[in-house]
Phi, psi and omega in degrees: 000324183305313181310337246217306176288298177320316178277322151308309178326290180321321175299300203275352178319161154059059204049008173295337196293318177333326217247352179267152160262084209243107175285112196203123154319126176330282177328309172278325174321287205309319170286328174292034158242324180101357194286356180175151173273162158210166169269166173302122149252100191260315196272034181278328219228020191341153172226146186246115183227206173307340215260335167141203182282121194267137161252153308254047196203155163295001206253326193249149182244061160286349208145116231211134160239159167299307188238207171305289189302334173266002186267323189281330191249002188201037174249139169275130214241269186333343196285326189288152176101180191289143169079359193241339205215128171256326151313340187254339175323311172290305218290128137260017188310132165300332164322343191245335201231330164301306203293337176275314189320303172312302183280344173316318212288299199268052177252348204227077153345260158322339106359276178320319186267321166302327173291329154316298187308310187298324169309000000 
């Protein structure tokens, strides 16, 4: 994961980030820098195919439900994230880290306008 920060810092140095077109939260951009943490929100972003609602992130093979509401009740949520799962250890995917960058957002007024500006 340092590696991973480390390879953004870089990337976004000296002002570039302004200059990449990454559709990303002000707010995730930042954890991919390492500039802040987050926990895993995996049922921010479900993914859905032929097979039904995948548990519980499209990155993991846990498991396939019929609908939403049996994806939402009868996935352990809590099993998930750095430090719960090792599979997850590593992972900054967005499907899991924009959607808490989002509610992190509109928890912050300023957070929230940045997130506007940036857009």
């Amino acid at each position: 994961m340092e590696e991973t920060r480390e390879l953004f810092r870089k990337a976004f140095g000296d002002g570039r980030r302004k200059k990449w077109r990454l559709n990303h939260t002000p707010l995730f951009l930042d954890f991919l820098e390492g500039k802040t943490d987050f926990s895993c929100t995996a049922w921010g972003i479900p993914s859905y195919s032929l097979l039904g609602w995948q548990k519980p992130c499209y990155l993991m093979n846990d498991g396939y439900v019929k609908t939403y509401k049996e994806l939402i009740e009868t996935t352990d949520w809590d099993a998930y994230g750095r430090g719960k799962d090792a599979r997850c250890n590593n992972c900054m995917a967005h499907c899991g880290y924009e959607p808490t960058a989002v509610l992190a957002a509109t928890k912050s007024v300023r957070q929230a306008l940045r997130a506007m500006v940036a857009g």
